[in-house]
Z-matrix of the N, CA and C atoms (Angstrom, degrees):
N
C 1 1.445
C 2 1.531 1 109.49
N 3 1.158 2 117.33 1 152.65
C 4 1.203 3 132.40 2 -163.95
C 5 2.038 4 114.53 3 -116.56
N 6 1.639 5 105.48 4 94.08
C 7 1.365 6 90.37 5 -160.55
C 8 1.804 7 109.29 6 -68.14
N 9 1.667 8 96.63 7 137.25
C 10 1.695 9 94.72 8 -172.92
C 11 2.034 10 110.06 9 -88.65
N 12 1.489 11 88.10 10 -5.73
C 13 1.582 12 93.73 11 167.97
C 14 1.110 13 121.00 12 -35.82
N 15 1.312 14 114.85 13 -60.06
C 16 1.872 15 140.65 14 -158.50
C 17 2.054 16 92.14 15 -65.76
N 18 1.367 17 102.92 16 -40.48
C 19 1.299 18 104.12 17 -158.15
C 20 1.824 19 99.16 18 -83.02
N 21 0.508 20 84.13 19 -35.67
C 22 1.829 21 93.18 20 173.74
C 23 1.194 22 109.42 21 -52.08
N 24 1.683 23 116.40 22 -77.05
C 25 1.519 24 122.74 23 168.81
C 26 1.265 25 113.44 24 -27.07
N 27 1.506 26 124.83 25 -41.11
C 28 1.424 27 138.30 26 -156.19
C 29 1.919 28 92.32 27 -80.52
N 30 0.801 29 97.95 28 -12.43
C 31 1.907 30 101.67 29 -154.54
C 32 1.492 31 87.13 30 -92.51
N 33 1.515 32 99.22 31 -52.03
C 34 1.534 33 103.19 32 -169.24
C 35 1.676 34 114.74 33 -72.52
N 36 1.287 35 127.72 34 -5.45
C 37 1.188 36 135.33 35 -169.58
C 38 1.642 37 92.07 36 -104.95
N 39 1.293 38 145.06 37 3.35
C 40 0.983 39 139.17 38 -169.01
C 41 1.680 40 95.29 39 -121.81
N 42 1.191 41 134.37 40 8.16
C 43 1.456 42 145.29 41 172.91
C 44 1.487 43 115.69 42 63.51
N 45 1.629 44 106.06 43 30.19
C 46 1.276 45 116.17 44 157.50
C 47 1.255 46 128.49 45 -66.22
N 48 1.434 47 123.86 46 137.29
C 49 1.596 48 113.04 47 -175.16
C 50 1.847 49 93.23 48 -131.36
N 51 1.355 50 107.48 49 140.83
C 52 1.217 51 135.96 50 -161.40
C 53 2.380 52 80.96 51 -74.13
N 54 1.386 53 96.70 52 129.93
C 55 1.194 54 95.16 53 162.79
C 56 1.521 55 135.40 54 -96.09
N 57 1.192 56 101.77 55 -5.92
C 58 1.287 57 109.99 56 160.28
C 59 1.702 58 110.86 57 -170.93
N 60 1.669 59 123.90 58 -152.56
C 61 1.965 60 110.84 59 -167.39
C 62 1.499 61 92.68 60 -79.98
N 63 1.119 62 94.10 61 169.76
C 64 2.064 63 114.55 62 161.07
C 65 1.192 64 109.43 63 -39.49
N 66 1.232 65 143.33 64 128.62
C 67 1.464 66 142.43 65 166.25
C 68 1.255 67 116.48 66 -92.97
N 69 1.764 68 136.43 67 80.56
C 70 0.999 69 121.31 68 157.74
C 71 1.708 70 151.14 69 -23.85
N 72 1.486 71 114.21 70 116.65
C 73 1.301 72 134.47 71 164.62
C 74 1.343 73 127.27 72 -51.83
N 75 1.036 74 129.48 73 125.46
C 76 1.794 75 146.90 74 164.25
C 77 1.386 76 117.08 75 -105.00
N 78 0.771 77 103.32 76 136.85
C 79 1.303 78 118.95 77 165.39
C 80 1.828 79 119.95 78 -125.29
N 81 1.364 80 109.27 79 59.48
C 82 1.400 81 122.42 80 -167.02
C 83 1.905 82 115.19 81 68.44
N 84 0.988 83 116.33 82 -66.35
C 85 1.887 84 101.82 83 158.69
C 86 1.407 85 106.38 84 -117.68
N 87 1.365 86 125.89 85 -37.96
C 88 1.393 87 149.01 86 -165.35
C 89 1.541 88 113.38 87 -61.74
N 90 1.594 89 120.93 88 106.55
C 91 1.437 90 108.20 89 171.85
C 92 1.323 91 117.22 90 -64.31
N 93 1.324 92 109.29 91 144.49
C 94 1.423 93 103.96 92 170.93
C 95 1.290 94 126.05 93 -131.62
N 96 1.247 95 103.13 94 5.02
C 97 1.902 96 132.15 95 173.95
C 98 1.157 97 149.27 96 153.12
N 99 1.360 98 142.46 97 -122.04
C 100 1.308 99 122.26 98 172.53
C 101 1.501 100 97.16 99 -158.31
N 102 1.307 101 123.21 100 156.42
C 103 1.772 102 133.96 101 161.39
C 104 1.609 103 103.55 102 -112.67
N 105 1.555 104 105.08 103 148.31
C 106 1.223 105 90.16 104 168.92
C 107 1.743 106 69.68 105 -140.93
N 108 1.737 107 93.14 106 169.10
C 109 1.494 108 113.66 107 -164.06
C 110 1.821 109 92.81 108 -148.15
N 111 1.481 110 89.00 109 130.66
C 112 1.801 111 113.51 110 -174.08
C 113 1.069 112 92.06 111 -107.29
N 114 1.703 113 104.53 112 133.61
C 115 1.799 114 126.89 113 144.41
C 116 1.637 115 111.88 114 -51.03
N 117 1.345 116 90.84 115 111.13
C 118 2.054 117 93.26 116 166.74
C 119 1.774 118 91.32 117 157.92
N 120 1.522 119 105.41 118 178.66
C 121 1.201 120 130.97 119 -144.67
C 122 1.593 121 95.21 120 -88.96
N 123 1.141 122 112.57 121 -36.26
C 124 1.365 123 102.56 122 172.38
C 125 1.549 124 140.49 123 -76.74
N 126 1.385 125 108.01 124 -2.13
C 127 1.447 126 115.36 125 -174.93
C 128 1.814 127 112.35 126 73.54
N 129 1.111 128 122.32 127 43.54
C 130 1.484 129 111.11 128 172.37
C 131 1.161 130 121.17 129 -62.39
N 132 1.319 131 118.74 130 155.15
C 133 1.785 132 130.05 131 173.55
C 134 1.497 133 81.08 132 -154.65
N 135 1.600 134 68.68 133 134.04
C 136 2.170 135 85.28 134 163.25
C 137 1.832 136 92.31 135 -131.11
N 138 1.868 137 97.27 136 117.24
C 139 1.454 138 95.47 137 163.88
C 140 1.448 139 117.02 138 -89.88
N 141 1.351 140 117.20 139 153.54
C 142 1.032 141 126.95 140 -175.85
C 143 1.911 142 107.57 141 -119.91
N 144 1.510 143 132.48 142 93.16
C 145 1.286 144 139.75 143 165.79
C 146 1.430 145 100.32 144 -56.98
N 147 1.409 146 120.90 145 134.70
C 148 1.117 147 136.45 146 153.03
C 149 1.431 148 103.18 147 -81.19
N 150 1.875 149 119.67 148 114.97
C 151 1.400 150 120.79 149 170.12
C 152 1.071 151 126.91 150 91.51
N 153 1.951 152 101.99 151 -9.43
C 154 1.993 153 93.56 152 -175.91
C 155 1.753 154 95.69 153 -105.89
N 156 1.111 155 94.44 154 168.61
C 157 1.369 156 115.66 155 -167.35
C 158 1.700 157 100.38 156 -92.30
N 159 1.511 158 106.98 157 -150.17
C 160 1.375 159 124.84 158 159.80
C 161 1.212 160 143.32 159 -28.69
N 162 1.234 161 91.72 160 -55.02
C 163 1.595 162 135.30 161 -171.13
C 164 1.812 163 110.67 162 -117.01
N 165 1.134 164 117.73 163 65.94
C 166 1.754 165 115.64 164 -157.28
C 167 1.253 166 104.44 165 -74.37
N 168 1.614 167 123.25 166 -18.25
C 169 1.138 168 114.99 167 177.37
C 170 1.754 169 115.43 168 -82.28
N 171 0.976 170 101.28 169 -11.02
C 172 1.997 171 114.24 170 -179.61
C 173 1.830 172 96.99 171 -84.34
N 174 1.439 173 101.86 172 -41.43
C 175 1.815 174 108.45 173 -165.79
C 176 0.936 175 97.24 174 -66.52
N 177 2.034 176 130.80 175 -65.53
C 178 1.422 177 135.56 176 -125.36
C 179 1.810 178 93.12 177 -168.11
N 180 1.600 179 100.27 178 76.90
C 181 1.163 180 103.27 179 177.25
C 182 1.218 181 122.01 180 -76.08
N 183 1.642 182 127.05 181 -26.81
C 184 1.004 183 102.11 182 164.47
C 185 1.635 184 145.46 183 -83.91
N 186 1.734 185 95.07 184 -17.78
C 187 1.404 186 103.93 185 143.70
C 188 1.453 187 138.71 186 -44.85
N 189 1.062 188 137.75 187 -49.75
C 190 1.569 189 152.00 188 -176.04
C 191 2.061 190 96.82 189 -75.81
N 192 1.513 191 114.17 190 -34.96
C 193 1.158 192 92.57 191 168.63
C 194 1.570 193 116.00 192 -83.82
N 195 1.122 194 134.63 193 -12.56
C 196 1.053 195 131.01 194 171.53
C 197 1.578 196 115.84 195 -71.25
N 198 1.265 197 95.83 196 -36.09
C 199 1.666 198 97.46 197 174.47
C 200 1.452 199 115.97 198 -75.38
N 201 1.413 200 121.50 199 -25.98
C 202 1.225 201 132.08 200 168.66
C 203 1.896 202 105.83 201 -61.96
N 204 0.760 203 115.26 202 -68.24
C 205 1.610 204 113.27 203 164.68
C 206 1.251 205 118.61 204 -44.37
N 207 1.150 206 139.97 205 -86.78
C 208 1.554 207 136.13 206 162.14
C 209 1.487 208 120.76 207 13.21
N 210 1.782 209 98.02 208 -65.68
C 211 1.602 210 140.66 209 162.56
C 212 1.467 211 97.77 210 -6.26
N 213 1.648 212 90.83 211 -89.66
C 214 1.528 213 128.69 212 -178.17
C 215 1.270 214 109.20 213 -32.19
N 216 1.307 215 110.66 214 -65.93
C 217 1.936 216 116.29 215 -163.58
C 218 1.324 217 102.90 216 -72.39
N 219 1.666 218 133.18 217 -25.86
C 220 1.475 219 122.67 218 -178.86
C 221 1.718 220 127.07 219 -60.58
């Protein structure tokens, strides 16, 4: 597993500000994580997999494809 703590801090040290709460993930009933989306010019999203590792598509394939879609339509 991959702690997303470190990466957060990292987000927040870069003078990103969260534009609004965590947006919970589905996966038809099943949570499977959260997006969060930063104010700024670049469009950030940091997904957050509940349970996948490194490799999220090896961990929690159907998670990572859902996030892969999501991706797309934003």
């Amino acid at each position: 597993m991959i702690p997303f703590t470190d990466t957060l801090k990292n987000i927040e040290r870069m003078g990103l500000k969260q534009d609004q709460l965590q947006i919970p993930m589905k996966s038809g009933t099943q949570h499977i994580g959260f997006v969060r989306n930063y104010e700024n010019k670049k469009n950030v999203r940091f997904y957050i997999l509940k349970g996948a590792g490194h490799e999220a598509v090896a961990y929690k394939p159907e998670a990572a494809y859902q996030m892969f879609v999501q991706f797309l339509s934003a």
